[in-house]
C-alpha positions, 0 to 999 in steps of 0.5 A, a space after each residue: 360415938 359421933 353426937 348429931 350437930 342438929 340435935 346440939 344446935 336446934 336447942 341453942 338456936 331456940 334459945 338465942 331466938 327466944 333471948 332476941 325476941 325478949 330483948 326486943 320487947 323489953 326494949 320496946 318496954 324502955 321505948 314505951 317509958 320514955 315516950 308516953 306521956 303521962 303515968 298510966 300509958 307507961 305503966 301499962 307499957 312498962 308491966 304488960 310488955 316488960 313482962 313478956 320480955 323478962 319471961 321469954 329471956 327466962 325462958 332461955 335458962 329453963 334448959 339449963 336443969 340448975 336454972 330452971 326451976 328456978 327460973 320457973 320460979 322467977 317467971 310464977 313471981 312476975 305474972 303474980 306481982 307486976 299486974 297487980 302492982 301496977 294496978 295499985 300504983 296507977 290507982 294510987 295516982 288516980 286517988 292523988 289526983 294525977 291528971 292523965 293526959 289531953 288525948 286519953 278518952 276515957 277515964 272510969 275510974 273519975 266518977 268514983 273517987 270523986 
């Protein structure tokens, strides 16, 4: 009984495509980090890009059927906790007194906790 290679390959090559593309948006996540400036722009950086690339790199055990519930399980957990943390870690800042920085605009939250 002779296996297809297309069959073998296209799921790996999936795989290893959905891994770069997470890898590289995690990197943009680390990018991000290191040069924005004040705390806000690298939360907003860090969970919604982080978040993105952490899922797909998940998303490439999912195929393994060991791994992928709890993968699944993993990927549920990061949507869930990382926008809401960074929320309240950037409305923590905001309620200390964290200036933000000379080219943000807009700043909504000033007039509330004054």
């Amino acid at each position: 009984m002779s296996v297809d290679l297309d069959l073998v390959l296209v799921p790996d090559m999936l795989s290893n495509v959905l891994l770069v593309i997470g890898l590289i948006f995690v990197s943009l996540g680390i990018f991000g980090l290191l040069r924005l400036h004040d705390v806000y722009n690298r939360l907003h950086a860090t969970s919604k890009i982080e978040t993105l690339g952490v899922m797909l790199s998940i998303f490439v055990k999912v195929g393994f059927v060991s791994m992928g519930v709890k993968a699944i399980t993993v990927g549920i957990f990061l949507i869930l906790t990382v926008p809401v943390s960074a929320h309240m870690i950037s409305r923590a800042a905001h309620r200390h007194g964290v200036n933000m920085c000379e080219e943000s605009v807009i700043d909504e939250y000033g007039e509330t906790y004054k």
